[in-house]
SEFI-29412 format. One record per residue (C-alpha): residue number from 1; x, y, z. Coordinates in steps of 0.5 Angstrom, whole numbers, plus 500, padded with zeros to 3 digits. Example, Ala and Ser with C-alpha at 12.3 -4.5 7.8 and 13.67 -1.06 7.14 Angstrom:
 resi   x   y   z
    1 525 491 516
    2 527 498 514
***
This chain:
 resi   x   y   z
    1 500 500 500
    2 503 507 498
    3 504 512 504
    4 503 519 502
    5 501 526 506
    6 496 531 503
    7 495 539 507
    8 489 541 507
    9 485 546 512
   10 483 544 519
   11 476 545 520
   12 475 541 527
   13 482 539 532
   14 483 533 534
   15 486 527 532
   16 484 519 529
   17 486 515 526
   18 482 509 523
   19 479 504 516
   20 477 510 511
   21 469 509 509
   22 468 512 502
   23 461 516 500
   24 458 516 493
   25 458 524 491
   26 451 525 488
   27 452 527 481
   28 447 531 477
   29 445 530 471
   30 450 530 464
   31 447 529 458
   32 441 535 456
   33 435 531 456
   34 429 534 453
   35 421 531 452
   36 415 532 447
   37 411 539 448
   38 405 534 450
   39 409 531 456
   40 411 537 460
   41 405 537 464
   42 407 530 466
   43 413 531 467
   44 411 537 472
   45 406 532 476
   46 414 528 476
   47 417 534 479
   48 412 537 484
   49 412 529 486
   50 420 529 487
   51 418 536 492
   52 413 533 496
   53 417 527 497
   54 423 532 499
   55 420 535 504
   56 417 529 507
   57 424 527 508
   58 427 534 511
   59 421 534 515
   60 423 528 518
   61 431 529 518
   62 429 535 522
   63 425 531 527
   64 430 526 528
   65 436 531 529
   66 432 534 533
   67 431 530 538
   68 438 526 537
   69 442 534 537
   70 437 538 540
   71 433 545 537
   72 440 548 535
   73 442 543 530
   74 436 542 526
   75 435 549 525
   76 438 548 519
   77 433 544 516
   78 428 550 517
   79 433 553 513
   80 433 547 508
   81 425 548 508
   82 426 554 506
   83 429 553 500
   84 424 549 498
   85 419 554 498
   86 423 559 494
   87 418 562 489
   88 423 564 485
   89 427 556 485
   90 421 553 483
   91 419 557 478
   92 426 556 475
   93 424 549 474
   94 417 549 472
   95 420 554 467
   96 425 549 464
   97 420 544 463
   98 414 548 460
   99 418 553 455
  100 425 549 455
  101 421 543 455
  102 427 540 459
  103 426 532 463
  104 426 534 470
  105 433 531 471
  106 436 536 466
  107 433 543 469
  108 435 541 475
  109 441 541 474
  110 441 548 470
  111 438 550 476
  112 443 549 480
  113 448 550 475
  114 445 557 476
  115 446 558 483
  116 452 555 483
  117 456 560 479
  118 452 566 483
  119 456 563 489
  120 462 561 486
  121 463 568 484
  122 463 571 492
  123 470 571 494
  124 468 571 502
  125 470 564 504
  126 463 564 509
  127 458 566 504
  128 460 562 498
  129 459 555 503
  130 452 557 503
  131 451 554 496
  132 452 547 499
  133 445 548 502
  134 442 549 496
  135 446 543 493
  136 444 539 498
  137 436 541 497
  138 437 539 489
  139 440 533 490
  140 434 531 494
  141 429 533 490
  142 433 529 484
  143 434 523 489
  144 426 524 488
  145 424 524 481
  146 426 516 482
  147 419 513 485
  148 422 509 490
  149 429 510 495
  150 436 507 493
  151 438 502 497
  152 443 505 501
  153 449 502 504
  154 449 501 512
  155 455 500 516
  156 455 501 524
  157 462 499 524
  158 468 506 527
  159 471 509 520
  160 474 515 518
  161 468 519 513
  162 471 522 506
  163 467 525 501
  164 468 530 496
  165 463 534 500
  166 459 533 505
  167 452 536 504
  168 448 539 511
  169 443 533 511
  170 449 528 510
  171 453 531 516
  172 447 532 521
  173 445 524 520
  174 452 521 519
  175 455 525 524
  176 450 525 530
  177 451 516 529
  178 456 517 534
  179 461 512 528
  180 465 516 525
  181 471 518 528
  182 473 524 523
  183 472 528 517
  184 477 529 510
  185 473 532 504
  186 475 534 498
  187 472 541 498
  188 470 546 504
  189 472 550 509
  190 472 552 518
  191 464 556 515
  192 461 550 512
  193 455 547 517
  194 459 540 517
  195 465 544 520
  196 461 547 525
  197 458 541 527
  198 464 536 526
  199 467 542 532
  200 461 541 536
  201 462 534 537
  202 469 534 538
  203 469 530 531
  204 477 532 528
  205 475 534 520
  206 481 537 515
  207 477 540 509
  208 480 543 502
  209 483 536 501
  210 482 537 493
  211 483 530 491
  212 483 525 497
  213 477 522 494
  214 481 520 489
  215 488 517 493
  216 484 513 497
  217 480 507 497
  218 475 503 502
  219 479 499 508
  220 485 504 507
  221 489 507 513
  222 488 514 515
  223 490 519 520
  224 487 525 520
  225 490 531 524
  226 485 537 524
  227 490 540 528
  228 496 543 522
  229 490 542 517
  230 494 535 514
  231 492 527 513
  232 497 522 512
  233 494 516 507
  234 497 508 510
  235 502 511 515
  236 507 506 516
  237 507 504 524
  238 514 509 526
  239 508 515 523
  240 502 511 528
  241 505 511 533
  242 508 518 532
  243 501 521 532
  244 498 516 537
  245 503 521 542
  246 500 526 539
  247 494 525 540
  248 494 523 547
  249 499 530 548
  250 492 534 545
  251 487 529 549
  252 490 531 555
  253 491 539 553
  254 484 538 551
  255 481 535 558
  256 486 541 561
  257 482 547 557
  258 475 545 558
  259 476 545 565
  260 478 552 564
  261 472 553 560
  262 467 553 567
  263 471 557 571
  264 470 564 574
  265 473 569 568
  266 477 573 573
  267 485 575 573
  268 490 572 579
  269 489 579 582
  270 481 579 582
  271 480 583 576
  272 473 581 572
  273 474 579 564
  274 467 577 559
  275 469 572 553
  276 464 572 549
  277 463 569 542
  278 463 571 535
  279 458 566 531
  280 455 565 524
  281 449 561 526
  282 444 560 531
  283 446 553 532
  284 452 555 535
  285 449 558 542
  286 450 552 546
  287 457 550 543
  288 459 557 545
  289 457 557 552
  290 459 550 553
  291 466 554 552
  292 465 558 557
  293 462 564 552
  294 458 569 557
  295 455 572 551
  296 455 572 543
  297 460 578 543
  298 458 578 535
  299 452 575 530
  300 454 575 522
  301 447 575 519
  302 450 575 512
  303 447 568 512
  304 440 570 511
  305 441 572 505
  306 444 566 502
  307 438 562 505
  308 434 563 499
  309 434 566 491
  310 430 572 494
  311 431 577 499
  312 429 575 506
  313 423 579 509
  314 422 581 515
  315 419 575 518
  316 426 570 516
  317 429 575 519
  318 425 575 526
  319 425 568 527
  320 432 567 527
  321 434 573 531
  322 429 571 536
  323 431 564 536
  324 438 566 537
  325 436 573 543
  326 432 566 546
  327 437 561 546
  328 442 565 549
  329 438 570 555
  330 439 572 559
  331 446 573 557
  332 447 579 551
  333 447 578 544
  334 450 583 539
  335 448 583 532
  336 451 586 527
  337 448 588 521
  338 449 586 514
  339 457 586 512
  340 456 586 505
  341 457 589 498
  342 463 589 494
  343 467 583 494
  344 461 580 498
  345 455 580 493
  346 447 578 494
  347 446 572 489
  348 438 576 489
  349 441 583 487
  350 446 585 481
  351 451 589 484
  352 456 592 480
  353 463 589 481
  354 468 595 484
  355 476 595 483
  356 476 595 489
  357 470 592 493
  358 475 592 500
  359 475 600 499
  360 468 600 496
  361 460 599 497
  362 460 594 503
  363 457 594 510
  364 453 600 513
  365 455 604 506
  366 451 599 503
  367 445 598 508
  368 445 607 507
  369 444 606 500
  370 440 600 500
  371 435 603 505
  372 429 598 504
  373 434 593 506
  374 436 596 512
  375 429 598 515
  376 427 590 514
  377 433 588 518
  378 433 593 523
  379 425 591 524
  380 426 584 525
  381 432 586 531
  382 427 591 535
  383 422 585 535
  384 427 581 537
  385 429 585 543
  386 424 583 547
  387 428 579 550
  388 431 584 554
  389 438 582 551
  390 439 584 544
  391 444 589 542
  392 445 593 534
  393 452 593 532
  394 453 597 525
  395 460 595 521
  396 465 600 518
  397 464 606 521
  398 468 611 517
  399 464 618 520
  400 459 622 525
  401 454 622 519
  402 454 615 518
  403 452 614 526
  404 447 619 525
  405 443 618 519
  406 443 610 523
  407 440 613 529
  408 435 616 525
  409 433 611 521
  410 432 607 528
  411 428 612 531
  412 423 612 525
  413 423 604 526
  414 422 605 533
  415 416 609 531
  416 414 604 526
  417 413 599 531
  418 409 603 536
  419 404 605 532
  420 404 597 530
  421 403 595 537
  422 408 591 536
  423 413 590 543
  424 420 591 542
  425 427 593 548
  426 425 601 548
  427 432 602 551
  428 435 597 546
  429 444 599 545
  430 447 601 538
  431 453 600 538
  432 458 602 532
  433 465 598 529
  434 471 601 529
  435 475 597 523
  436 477 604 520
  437 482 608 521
  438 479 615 520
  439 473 612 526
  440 478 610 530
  441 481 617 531
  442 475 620 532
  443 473 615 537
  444 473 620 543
  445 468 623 538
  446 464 617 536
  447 463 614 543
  448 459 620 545
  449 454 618 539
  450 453 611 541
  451 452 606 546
  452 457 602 546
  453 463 600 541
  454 466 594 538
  455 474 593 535
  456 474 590 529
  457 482 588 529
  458 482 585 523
  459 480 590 518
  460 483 595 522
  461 490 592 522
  462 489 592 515
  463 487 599 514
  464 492 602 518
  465 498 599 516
  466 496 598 509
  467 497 590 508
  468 493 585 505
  469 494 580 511
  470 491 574 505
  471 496 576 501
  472 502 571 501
  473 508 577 498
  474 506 581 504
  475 503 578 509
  476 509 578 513
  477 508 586 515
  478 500 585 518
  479 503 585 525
  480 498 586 530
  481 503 588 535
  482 506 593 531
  483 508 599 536
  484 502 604 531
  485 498 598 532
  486 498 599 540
  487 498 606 541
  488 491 606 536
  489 488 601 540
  490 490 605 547
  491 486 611 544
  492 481 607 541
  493 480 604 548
  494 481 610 552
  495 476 613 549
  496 471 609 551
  497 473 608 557
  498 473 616 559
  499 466 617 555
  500 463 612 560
  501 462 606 554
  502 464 599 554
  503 468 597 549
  504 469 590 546
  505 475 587 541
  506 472 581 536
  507 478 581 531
  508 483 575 531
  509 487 579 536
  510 482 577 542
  511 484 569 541
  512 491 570 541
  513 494 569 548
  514 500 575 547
  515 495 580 544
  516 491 578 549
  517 495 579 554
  518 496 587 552
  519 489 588 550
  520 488 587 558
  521 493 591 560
  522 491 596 555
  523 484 597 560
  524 480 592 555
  525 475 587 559
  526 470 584 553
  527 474 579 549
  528 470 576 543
  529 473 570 539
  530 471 564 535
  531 468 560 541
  532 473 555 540
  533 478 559 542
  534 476 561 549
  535 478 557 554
  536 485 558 552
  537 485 565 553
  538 481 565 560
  539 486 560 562
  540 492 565 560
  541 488 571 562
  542 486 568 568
  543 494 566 570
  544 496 573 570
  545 495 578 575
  546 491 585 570
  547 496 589 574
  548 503 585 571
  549 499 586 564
  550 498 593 565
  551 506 594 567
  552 508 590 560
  553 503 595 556
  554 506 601 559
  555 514 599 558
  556 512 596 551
  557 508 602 549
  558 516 605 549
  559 519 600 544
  560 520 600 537
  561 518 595 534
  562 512 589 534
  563 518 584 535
  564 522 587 541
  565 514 588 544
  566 513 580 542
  567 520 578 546
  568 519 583 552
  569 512 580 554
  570 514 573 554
  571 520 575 557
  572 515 579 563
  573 510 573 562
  574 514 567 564
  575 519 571 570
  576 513 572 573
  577 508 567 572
  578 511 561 568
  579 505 556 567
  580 501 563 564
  581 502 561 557
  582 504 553 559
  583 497 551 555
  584 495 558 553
  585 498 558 546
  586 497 554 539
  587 495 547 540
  588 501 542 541
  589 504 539 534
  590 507 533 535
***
């Protein structure tokens, strides 16, 4: 048997080793296929069998997932009902077989051909996972146009799961068997739903594999380590016993950090801190807190807008914020709304492309813009505040007239409601996103506008040091810790401070333990990150004293560059409190 490595993205750690169990990839049809005038109404009565049978079936999985996994994971399925009833899908495919005069199988490949290069055409890693829910719900209705199931293969026996893809419906009904001990697909990344429910079972799954379904066969050997991102194909027994060490090392880390995860988040000298979590989904409330995320410290809603050809109205909206304000009371919940536009388009709008989208219509420029849009959102999160909990969060702030215009947009929004009767938090937070420099340099200003604010470090360290942290020929140049970096982030944090307002990090420099070391010693308080990542940096934070940090701050706020900052607090770290870092850093390599 050959021996040979693949690298991919880890999406879940953890490491398994086991026997491979291949899946069929479901293959929409290749050969345009047509029929005679006469037949078209037969042919519809064929499909609109296919989408009765298909809603049955997700009905079912739902239920099934519900009771298996609970209310969060069979959300999706809501969604995936959804899909189905979409007016202008359906028409689509009615379109194809009475005009066109397409057998089913073919119209609905083209249909899915369509919203494929819809997707396909979206840059940003999050979005573009969406298409695999509409995938998944064609693939079914295409399963369908067959009177009767094909057999399926069952076995009950522990194995490694590779695919090319694992569509929502298949990974919530193989993954919730309790069988599969890890995860290798061809495609995806960390947004897609089987990540996301691969990280809630605690499942290791490497996805961007490329051509894995390819190299392997059934009954091969597989190690995967969703740890580097990397799966070895019939390791030779040095190699296993390399990883079974490796294993237990992160075992062992694991156990140690979810013990974390209960603690109270205080520092060695009593200081309180808040870990929140920054989610893309509803189902993924109860995972955070299991983390020990003491409030969703940032909600992306773009994925509503992928959950359908047409724009969602006021009710999509409602009924997800809702279930997410519900799921997560009495602890907070900050909403953003839509960031979207430029490199991010809506499938349901024709957007013109930009030269460059990141400097371009996106984010509240977009939402001011498209203010019908906006409204709709803005309802939905007010009706959804009666939960006492709910917070609005507008990205991208770049002046004074953005927030103010936002404010009252709010206000005839409110008024809106009253007139209506319709209940919502009177006294409701709104807050802005300093991810711009020229924001960020008039925070004192903003901060007396708006309720509260929420640093967006990862476009801001972008924007100011003029680096594209995704492209690989300077890459080497986005560092968070640069001296510039620091002293923004100090005005920026006491500003808020001095304006009486509480101020929260959500960018990448919340889950690093260095960084979150002089975020604390800077004043910050809230820490908002991928929920994954939260009981390292309560385990870091809580090994040290706020005092010490807020002395490593005040020397490194005087050198000259990130390197020197990086080895004085690691010097300052481990001299004074040498076990604060022992678990707090990457996950452990072999």
């Amino acid at each position: 048997m050959d021996y040979y490595r693949l690298r991919g993205t880890g999406v879940s750690p953890g490491i398994a080793i086991g026997e491979v169990r291949l899946t069929e990839k479901v293959v929409f049809s290749a050969r345009k296929e047509t029929i005679l005038a006469d037949k078209a109404s037969e042919e519809l009565e064929r499909l609109e069998a296919a989408l009765k049978r298909t809603r049955k079936q997700l009905v079912q999985i739902k239920e099934k997932i519900r009771i298996k996994l609970g209310e969060d994971h069979s959300f999706i399925f809501e969604a995936h009902l959804l899909i189905l009833k979409d007016k202008s899908l359906i028409l689509g495919l009615r379109t194809k077989i009475e005009e066109d005069l397409f057998r089913s199988e073919w119209a609905i490949t083209q249909v899915h051909n369509h919203y494929m290069t819809i997707f396909d055409s979206i840059s940003d890693d999050y979005l573009n996972q969406r298409k695999y829910d509409v995938t998944d719900v064609l693939s079914k209705v295409y399963l369908n146009l067959q009177p009767t199931d094909a057999p399926k293969r069952e076995d009950g026996t522990d194995s490694v799961l590779v695919a090319h893809d694992l569509l929502p419906s298949e990974a919530a009904s193989r993954l919730s068997r309790g069988n599969v001990l890890a995860v290798a697909l061809d495609v995806g990344g960390t947004t897609s739903h089987t990540a996301i429910l691969a990280r809630s079972l605690n499942i290791p799954a490497v996805m961007g594999l490329r051509d894995i379904t390819h190299n392997v066969k059934d009954g091969d050997t597989l190690i995967v380590d969703g740890i580097d991102g990397e799966v070895i194909i019939n390791p030779p027994l040095a190699i296993r016993r390399e990883f079974i060490g490796k294993k237990k090392k992160y075992d062992d880390y694991r156990q140690e950090l979810q013990k974390t995860a209960t603690l109270e988040a205080r520092t060695l000298d009593g200081v309180r801190f808040t870990p929140l979590a920054n989610i893309e989904l509803p189902e993924e409330v109860k995972v955070a807190q299991s983390m020990g995320a003491e409030g969703i410290g940032l909600f992306r809603s773009e994925f509503i807008y992928f959950q359908s050809a047409e724009l969602p109205g006021e009710e999509d909206h409602f009924r997800i914020y809702s279930q997410l304000a519900q799921q997560a009371a009495p602890l907070p919940v900050y909403i953003r709304t839509i960031d979207i536009g430029g490199e991010k388009a809506l499938p349901q709008m024709q957007i013109e492309k930009e030269p460059n989208p990141a400097l371009g219509l996106r984010a509240i420029r977009f939402s001011l813009r498209e203010r019908k849009i906006f409204r709709i959102q803005i309802r939905a999160i007010l009706r959804a505040s009666v939960t006492k909990n709910v917070s609005i969060l507008i990205p991208m702030i770049t002046e004074l007239e953005e927030v103010q215009e936002v404010k009252i947009l709010l206000r005839e929004a409110q008024d809106e409601l009253r007139q209506e009767g319709i209940a919502f938090d009177e006294n409701i937070p709104l807050g802005v996103m300093i991810e711009v420099p020229a924001a960020a340099a008039i925070t004192d200003k903003i901060a007396r506008e708006v309720d509260y604010l929420s640093i967006g470090t990862n476009d801001l360290i972008q924007y100011y040091l003029a680096v594209d942290r995704s492209n690989e020929l300077v890459s080497y140049l986005f560092k968070p810790l640069h001296p510039s970096v620091l002293r923004l982030l100090k005005f920026i944090i006491d500003s808020a401070r001095k304006a009486g307002k509480e101020v929260t990090v959500c960018g990448e420099m919340a889950a690093d333990p260095l960084s979150a070391i002089v975020l604390l010693g800077l004043g910050l308080k809230n820490f908002s990150m991928n929920p994954i990542f939260i009981p390292r940096i309560k385990r870091v934070l809580r090994s040290i004293e706020y005092g010490t940090a807020r002395k490593i701050v005040h020397r490194a706020l005087t050198l000259k560059t990130a390197q020197e900052i990086e080895e004085h607090i690691l010097e300052s770290v481990l001299v004074k409190h040498p076990t604060a870092l022992l678990m707090g850093g990457e996950y452990p390599s072999a």
